[in-house]
C-alpha positions in Angstrom: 132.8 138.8 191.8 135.5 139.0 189.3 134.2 139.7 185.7 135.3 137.8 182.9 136.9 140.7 181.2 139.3 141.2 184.0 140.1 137.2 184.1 140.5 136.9 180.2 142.8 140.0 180.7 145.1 139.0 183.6 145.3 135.8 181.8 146.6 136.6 178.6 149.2 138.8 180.7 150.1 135.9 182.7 150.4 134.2 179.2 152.9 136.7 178.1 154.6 136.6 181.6 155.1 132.9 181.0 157.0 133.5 177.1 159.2 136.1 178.5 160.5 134.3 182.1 162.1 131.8 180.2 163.6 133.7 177.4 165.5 136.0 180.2 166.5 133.4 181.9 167.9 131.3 178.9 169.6 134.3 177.0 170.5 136.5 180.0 171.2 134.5 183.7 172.0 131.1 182.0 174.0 131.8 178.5 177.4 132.9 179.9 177.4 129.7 182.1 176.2 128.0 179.2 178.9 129.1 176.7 181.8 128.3 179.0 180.1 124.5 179.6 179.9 124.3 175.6 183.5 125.6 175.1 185.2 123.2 177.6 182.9 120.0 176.0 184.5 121.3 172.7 188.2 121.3 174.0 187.5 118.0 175.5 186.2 116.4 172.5 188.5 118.1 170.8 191.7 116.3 172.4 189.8 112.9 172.3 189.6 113.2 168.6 193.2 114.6 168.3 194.4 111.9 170.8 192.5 109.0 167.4 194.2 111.0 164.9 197.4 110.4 166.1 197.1 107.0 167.2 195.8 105.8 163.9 198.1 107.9 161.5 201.0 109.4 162.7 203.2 112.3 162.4 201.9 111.9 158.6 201.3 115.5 155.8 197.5 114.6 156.1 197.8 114.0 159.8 198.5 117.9 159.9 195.8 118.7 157.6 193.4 117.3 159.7 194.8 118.5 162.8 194.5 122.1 161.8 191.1 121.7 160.5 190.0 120.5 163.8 191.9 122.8 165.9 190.3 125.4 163.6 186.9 124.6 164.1 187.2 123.9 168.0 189.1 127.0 168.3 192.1 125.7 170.7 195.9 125.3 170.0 197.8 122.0 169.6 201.1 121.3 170.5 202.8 118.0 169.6 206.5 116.9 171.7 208.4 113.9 171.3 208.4 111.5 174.6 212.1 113.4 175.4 209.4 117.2 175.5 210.9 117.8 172.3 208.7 120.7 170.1 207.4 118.9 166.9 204.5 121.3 165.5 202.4 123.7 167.1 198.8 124.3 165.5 197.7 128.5 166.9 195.3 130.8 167.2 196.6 133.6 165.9 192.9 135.8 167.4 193.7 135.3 170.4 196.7 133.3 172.2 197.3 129.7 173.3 197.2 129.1 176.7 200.5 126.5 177.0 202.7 129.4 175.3 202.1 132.0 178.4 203.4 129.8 180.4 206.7 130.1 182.2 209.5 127.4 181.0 208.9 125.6 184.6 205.4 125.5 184.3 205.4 124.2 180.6 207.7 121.6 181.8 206.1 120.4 184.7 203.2 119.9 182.3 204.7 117.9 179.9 206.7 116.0 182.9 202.9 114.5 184.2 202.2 113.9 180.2 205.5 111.8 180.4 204.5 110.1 183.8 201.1 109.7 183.9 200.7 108.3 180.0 197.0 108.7 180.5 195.2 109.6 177.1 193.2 112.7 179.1 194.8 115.0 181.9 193.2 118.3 183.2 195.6 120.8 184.3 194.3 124.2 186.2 196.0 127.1 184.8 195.5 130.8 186.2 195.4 133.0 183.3 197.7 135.9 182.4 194.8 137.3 180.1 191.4 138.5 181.0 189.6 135.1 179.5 188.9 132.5 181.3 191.3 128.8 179.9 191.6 125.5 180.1 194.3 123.0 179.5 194.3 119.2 178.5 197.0 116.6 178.2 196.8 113.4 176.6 199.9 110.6 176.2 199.6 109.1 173.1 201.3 106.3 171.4 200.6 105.6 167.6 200.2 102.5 165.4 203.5 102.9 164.2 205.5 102.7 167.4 206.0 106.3 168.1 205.0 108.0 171.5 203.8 111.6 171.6 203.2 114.4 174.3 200.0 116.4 173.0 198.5 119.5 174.4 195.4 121.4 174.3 194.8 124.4 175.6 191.9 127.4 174.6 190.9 130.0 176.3 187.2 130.4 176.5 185.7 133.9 175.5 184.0 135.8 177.7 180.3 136.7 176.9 180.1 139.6 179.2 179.3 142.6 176.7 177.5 139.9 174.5 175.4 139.8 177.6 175.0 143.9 178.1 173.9 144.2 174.4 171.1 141.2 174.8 170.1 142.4 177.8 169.2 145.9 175.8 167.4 144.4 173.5 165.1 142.2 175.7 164.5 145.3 177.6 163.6 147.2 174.4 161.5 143.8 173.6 159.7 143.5 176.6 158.2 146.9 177.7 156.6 147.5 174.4 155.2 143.9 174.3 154.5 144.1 177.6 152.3 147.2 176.6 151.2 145.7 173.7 150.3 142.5 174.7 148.2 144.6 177.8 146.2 146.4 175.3 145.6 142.9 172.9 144.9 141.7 176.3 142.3 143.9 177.0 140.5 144.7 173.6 140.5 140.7 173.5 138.7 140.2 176.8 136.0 143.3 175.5 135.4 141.2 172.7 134.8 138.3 174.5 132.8 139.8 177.0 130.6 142.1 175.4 128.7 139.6 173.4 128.5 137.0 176.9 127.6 140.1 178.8 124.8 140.6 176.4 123.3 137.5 176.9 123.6 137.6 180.2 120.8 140.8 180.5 119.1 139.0 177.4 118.9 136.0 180.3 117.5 138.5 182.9 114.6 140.3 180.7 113.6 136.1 179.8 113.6 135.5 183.2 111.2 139.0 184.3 108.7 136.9 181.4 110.2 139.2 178.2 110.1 136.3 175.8 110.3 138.4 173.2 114.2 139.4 173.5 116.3 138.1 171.0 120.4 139.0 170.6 122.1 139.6 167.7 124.3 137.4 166.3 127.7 139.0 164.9 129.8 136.2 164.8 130.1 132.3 163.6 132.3 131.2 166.6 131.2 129.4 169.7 130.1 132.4 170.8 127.9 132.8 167.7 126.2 129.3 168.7 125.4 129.8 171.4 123.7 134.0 170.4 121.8 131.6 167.8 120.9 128.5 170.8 119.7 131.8 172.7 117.5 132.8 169.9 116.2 129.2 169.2 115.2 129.1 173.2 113.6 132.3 173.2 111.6 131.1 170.2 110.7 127.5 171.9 109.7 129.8 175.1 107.5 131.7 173.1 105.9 129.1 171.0 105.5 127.4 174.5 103.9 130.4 176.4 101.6 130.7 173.6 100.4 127.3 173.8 100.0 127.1 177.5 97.6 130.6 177.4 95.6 128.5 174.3 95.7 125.3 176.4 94.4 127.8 179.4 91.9 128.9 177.0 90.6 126.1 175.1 90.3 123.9 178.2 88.2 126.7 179.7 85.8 126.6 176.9 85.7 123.1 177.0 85.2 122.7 180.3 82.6 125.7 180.3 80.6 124.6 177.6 79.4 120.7 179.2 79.6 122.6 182.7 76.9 125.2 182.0 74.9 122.3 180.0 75.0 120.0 182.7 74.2 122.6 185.1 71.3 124.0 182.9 69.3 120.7 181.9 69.9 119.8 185.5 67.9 123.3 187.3 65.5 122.3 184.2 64.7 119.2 185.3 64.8 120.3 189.0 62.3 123.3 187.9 60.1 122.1 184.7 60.4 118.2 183.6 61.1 116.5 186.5 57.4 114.9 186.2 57.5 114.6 182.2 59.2 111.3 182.0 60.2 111.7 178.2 61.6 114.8 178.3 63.6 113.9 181.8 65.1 111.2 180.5 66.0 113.3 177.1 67.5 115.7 179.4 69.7 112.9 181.2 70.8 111.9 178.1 72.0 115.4 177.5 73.8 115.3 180.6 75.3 111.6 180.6 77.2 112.9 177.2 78.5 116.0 178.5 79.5 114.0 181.5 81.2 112.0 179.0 83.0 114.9 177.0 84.8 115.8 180.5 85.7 112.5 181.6 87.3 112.0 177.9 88.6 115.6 178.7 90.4 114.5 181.8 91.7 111.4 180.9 93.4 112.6 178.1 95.0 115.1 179.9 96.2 112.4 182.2 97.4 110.4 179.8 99.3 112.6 178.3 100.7 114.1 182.0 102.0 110.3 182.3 103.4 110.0 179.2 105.4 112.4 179.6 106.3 111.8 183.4 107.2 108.6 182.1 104.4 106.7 184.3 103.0 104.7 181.6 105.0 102.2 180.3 104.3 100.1 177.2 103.4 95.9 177.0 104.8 95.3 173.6 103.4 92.1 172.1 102.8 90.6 168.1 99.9 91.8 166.6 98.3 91.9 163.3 98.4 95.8 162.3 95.9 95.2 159.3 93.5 93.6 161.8 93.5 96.8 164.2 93.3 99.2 161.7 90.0 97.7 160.5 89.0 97.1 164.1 89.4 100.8 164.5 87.7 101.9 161.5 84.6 99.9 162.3 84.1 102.3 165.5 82.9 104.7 162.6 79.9 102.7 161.6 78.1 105.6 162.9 79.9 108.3 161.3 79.4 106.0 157.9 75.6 105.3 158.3 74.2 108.4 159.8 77.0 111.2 158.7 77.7 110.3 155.0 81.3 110.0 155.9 83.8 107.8 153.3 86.0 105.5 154.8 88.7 104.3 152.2 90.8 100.9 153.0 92.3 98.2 151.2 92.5 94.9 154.0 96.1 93.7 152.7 95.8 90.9 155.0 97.7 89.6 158.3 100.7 92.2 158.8 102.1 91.4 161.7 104.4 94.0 163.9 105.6 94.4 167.2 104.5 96.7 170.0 101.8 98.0 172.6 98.5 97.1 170.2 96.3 99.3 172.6 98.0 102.5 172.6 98.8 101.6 169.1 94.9 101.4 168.4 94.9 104.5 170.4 97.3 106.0 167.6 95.1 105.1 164.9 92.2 106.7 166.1 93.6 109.6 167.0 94.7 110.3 163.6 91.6 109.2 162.1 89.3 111.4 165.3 91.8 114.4 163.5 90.8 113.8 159.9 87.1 113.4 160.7 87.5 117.1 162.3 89.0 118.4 159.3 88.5 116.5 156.4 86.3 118.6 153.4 82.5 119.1 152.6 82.9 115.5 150.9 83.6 114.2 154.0 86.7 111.5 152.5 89.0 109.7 154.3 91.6 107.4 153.0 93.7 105.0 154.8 96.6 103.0 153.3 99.0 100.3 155.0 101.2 100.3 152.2 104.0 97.1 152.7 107.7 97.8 152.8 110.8 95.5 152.4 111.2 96.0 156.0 108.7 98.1 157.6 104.8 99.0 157.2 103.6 102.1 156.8 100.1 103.5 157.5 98.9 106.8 156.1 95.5 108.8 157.3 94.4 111.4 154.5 91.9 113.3 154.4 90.7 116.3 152.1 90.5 119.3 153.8 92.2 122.4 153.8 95.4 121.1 154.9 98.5 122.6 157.2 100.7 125.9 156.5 103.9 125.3 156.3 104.6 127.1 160.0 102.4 124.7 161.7 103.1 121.5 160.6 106.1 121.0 163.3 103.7 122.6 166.0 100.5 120.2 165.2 101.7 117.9 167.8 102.0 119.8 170.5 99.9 119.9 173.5 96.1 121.6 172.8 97.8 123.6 169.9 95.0 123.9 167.1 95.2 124.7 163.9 91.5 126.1 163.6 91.3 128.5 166.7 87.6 129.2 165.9 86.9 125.6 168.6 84.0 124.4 165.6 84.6 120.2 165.8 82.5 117.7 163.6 83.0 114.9 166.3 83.9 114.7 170.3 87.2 115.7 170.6 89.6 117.0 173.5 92.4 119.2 171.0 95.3 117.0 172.1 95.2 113.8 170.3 98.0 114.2 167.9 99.9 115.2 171.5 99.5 111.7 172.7 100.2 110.3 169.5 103.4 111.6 169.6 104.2 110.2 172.5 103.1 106.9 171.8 105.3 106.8 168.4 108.4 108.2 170.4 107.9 105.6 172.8 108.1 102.9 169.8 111.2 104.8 168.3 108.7 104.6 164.9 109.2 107.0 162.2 106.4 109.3 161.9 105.3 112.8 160.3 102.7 114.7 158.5 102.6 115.7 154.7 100.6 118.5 153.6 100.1 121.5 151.1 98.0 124.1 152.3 94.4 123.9 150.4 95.1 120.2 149.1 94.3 117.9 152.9 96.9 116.5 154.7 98.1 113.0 155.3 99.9 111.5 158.4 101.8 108.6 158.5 103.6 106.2 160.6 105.9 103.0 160.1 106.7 100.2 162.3 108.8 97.0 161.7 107.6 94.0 160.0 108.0 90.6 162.6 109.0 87.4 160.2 109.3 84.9 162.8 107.5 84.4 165.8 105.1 82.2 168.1 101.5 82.6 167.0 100.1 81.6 169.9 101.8 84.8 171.8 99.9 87.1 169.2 97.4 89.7 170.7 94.2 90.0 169.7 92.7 92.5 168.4 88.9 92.4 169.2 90.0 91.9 173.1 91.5 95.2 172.9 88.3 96.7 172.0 86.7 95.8 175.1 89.4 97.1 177.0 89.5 100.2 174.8 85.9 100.8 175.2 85.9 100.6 179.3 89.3 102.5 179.7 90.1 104.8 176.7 86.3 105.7 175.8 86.6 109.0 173.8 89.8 109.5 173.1 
């Protein structure tokens, strides 16, 4: 398997590869070829222009002016004859030569005979050159506004680019071995720099995966790279978090299943052994073991509830309801707590609030959160609840006065069996994952929902759902026939 170092490494050399291919072919196979195309386009347009000049204007002072100024910049020689190949002006290069002058008499005249003839405004003529440049030579017949006829030609020979060539080639030579070595060293200090900090993760990956959840990486950059050090970290941290819960949810379902288990089991060999005939006592005893009985089927349901939550196998009926309704509904399941416990139940009825969603898991919400605040609220045993109205939405808090949440548990509160108080003491029947389930209920309804606390001053949760305006009434749900069903299905949630 080829390492990342050695890919990043061939492939910035590649890169480089690519730059220099074209360079040496432009400035070194394709430039002389390229020159002697540009040159002969020059002389070309060169006698096209020449050919307007004199067509327009004349044999005229300015005609000249321009004449040599173009001849000038095009680098070719002009020579003008009358139609009988009579000289008029010649326009030179004095650098280097004209083409038309090296030729013989017979040559130039035959030339200027086809001019004469052909009376075509461009004629190419093949010359062999007496000089060691390549030339090219152009007649053109003209015949200007004015009535006169002309014999013009254009000749230039085209330099050669051969020790232009020799000298580039030098220098791309002394440009490309030190950029090739360059650019191999970039190359590879790049690709370590890449791959050290992947290759770290990588073994950070492999002591996770032998159960090392502990391993972190250091971040030393705030590239992608950095990201994903700092996504590393953040999963290492969620693994931990989650290994921990699983050995408390290990640990506190143990105790509560050990604790009804070895009650059940010992009022049960009592009754076998000692009270079976004492009526009063037996029945006592039952009782014991009917509620314990209880305690695990609550235990076990929960657990399932929460499995299918999260599986996804429990899907919700959302119908209108009257939240204000519910919420006293649920309250009134505490009669007992009130009457025989001392406990304070605070609420305001603000009257029919109707909202939309699954009332009994809703229900289920509520006393969940009020189930939590019983277990923790203070020695005054106070619980408030608001449903506090909102241009839009209603909100529900749950307070209570005890000793609140630190600051590093209130996002982990809702997971699974995770406990604030590890010490398993409970003022009611609970299972330890209530505020799970809530959470999953809420999410379902995509409603906002949290927990505010200071540590030593209670806490207070809260949810918010959507106020429904305009509806059918005879399609709300009621509340008090949810309390049957909650009471045969959802007993000691």
């Amino acid at each position: 398997m080829e390492s990342i170092r050695f890919k990043l490494w061939t492939t910035i050399i590649a890169l480089i590869f690519i730059i220099l291919t074209p360079i040496w072919y432009f400035q070194v196979v394709r430039l002389e070829q390229t020159y002697t195309e540009t040159k002969i386009k020059d002389a070309l347009n060169a006698t096209s222009a020449l050919s307007v000049i004199f067509k327009e204007e004349g044999m005229t002072a300015k005609t000249g002016e321009e004449v040599s100024t173009l001849a000038s910049e095009k680098e070719v020689c002009v020579s003008i004859y009358d139609e009988t190949a009579h000289p008029i002006v010649d326009y030179k290069m004095n650098t280097i030569g004209c083409v038309f002058e090296q030729l013989d008499d017979l040559d130039k005249s035959n030339v200027l005979y086809h001019i004469s003839n052909l009376k075509s405004e461009m004629i190419t003529f093949e010359v062999e050159s007496n000089s060691n440049y390549p030339a090219a030579l152009y007649g053109s017949y003209v015949s200007s506004d004015t009535g006169e006829n002309y014999l013009m030609v254009v000749s230039t020979y085209i330099t050669p680019v051969g020790r232009v060539l020799e000298v580039l080639k030098k220098q791309l030579m002394f440009l490309t071995v030190p950029l090739l070595i360059a650019g191999t060293l970039l190359a590879f200090f790049i690709a370590r720099s890449f791959s050290q900090p992947i290759m770290k993760l990588s073994r950070a990956t492999s002591e996770l995966a032998k159960g090392n959840y502990d391993t972190r990486v250091v971040v030393d950059s705030d590239d992608e790279i950095g990201v994903l050090q700092q996504n590393f970290n953040y999963m290492g941290e969620q693994i931990s978090q989650l290994e921990e819960l699983r050995r408390d949810l290990i640990a506190n379902v143990s105790h509560d299943l050990k604790t009804p288990l070895t009650m059940i089991r010992g009022y049960a060999e009592t009754i076998r052994d000692l009270t079976g005939d004492f009526p009063e006592k037996r029945n006592q005893q039952l009782e014991i073991i009917i509620e314990e009985s209880d305690r695990l089927n609550a235990l076990v349901n929960d657990l399932l509830n929460l499995s299918r939550f999260q599986s996804g196998q429990i899907t919700l009926e959302p119908k209108v309801f009257d939240l204000n309704e519910m919420i006293v509904s649920t309250i009134n399941q505490y009669n007992f707590l009130i009457t025989n416990q001392g406990y304070t139940f605070e609420y305001e009825d603000q009257g029919t609030c109707y909202v939309y969603g699954d009332v009994l898991r809703m229900k289920q919400v509520v006393y969940n959160i009020l189930n939590n605040a019983v277990n923790h609220t203070g020695e005054d045993k106070y619980i408030r609840v608001e449903l506090i109205k909102k241009p839009e939405k209603y909100r529900v808090e749950i307070s209570d006065t005890g000793m609140g949440i630190k600051k590093e548990d209130l996002n982990r509160i809702w997971d699974r069996y995770y406990k604030i108080d590890k010490s398993g003491k409970r003022r009611v029947a609970g299972t330890g994952i209530g505020l799970a389930i809530v959470k999953q209920i809420l999410s379902a309804h995509e409603a906002l929902f949290g927990v505010e606390s200071e540590y030593g001053h209670g806490a207070t949760f809260y949810f918010e759902m959507y106020r429904v305006e305009h509806f059918n009434k005879r399609n709300v749900e009621r509340v008090k026939v949810v309390d049957i069903q909650i009471d045969h299905d959802e007993e000691n949630v």
